[in-house]
C-alpha positions as a Markdown table, in Angstrom:
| # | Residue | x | y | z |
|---|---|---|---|---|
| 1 | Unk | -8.9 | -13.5 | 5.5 |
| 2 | Unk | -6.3 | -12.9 | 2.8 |
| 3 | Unk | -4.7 | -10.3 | 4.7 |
| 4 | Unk | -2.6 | -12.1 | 7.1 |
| 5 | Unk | -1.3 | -14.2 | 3.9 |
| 6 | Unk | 0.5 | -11.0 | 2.4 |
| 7 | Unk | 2.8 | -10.2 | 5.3 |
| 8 | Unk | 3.9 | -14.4 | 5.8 |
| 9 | Unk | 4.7 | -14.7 | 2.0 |
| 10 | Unk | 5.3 | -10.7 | 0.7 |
| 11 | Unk | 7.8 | -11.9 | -1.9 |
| 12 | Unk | 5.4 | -14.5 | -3.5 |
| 13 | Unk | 2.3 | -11.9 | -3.5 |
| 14 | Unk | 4.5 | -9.1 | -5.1 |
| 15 | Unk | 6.2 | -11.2 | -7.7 |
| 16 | Unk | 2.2 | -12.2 | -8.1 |
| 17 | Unk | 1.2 | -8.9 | -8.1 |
| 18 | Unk | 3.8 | -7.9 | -11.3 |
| 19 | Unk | 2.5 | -10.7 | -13.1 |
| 20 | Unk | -0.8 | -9.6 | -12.6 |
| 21 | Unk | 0.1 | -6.2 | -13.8 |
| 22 | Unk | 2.4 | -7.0 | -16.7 |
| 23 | Unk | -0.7 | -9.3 | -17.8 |
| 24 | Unk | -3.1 | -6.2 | -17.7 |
| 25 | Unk | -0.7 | -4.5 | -19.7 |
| 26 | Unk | -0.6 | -7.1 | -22.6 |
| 27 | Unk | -4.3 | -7.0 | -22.7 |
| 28 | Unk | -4.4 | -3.2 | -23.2 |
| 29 | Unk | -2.2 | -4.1 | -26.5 |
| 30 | Unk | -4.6 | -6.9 | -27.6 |
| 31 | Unk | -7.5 | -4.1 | -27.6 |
| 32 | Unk | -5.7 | -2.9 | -31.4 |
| 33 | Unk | -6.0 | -6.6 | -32.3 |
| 34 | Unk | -9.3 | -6.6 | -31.4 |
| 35 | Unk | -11.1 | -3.0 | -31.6 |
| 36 | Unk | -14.4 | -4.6 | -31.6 |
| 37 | Unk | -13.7 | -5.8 | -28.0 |
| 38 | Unk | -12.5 | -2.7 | -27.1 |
| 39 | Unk | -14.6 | -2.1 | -24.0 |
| 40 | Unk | -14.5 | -5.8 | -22.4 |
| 41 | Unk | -10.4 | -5.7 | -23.0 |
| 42 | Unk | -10.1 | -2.8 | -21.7 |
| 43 | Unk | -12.0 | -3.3 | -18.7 |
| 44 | Unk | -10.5 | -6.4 | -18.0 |
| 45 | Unk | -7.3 | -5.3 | -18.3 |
| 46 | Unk | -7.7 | -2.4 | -15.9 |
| 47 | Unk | -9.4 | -4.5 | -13.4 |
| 48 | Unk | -6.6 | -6.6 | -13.4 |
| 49 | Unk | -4.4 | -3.8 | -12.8 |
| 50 | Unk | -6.3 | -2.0 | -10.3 |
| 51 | Unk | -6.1 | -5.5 | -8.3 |
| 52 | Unk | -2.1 | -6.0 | -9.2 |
| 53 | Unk | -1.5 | -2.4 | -7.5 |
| 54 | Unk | -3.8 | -3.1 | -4.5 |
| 55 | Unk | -1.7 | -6.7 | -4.1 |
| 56 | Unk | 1.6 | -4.8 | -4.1 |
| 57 | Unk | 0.3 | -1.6 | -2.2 |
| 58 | Unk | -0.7 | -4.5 | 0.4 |
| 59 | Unk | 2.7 | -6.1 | 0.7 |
| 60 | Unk | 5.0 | -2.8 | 0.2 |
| 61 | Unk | 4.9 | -2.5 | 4.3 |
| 62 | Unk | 6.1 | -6.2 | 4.7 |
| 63 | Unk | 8.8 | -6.0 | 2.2 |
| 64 | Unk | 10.3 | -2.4 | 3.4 |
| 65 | Unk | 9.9 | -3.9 | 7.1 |
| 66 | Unk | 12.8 | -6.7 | 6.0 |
| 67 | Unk | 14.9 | -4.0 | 4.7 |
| 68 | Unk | 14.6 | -2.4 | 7.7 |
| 69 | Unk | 16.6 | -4.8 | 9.5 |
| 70 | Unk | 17.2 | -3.4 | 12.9 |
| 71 | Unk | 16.9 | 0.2 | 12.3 |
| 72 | Unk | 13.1 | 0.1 | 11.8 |
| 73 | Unk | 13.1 | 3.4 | 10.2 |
| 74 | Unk | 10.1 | 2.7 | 7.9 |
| 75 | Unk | 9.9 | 6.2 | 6.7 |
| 76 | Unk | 13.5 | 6.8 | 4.9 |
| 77 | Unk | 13.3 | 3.0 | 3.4 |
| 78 | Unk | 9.8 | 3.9 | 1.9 |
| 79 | Unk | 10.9 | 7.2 | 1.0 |
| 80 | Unk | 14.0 | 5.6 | -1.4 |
| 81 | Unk | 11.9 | 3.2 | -2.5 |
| 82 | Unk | 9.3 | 5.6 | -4.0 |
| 83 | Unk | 11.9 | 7.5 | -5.2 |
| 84 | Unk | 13.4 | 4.4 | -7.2 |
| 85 | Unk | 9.9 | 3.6 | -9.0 |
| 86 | Unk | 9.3 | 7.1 | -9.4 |
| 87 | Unk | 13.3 | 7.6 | -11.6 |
| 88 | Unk | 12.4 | 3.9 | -13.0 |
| 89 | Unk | 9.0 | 4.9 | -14.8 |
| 90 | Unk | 10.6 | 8.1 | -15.7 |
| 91 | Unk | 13.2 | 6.5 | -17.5 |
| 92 | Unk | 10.7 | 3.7 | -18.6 |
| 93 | Unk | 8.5 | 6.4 | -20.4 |
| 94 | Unk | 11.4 | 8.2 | -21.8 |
| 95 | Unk | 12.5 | 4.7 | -23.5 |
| 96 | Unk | 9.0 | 4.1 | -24.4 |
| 97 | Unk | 9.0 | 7.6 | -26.3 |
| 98 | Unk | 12.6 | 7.0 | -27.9 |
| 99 | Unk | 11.5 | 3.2 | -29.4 |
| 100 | Unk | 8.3 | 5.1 | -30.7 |
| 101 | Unk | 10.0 | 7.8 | -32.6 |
| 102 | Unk | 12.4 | 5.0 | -33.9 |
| 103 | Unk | 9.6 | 2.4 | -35.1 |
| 104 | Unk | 7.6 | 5.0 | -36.6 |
């Protein structure tokens, strides 16, 4: 039923599906607040990311498709694309580890 609604409205679903993630994320930083909690946080916040990267795994075909544009060569658009999230989260955890050493 949901389904057909990812491929008619991929942007909306994947800008969903960040939110969804990013969300996750800051509920993984509320489990110092709250160490009591520390299960229930943490299991929300992974469910919540388990279902952000099954929303944007679900709309990745759409959105490469329209990149595509005539050529339909799914395979070399996916391909960069990977690639890009793959230098992105790279350079994301290198930044992470920098900012870390900075603060302390």
């Amino acid at each position: 039923k949901m389904g057909r609604s990812f491929d008619v409205d991929a942007k909306r679903w994947r800008f969903r599906s960040s939110l969804l993630y990013a969300m996750g994320n800051g509920l993984e930083v509320t489990t110092y607040v709250f160490p009591t909690s520390f299960l229930l946080l943490a299991t929300l916040a992974n469910t919540m990311k388990q279902m952000s990267l099954l929303t944007s795994s679900a709309t990745r075909n759409a959105v490469y498709s329209s990149f595509a544009g005539g050529s339909r060569n799914i395979g070399d658009i996916t391909a960069k694309g990977e690639a890009q999230v793959a230098v992105v989260d790279l350079l994301g955890m290198c930044f992470g580890i920098t900012l870390s050493r900075m603060i302390g």
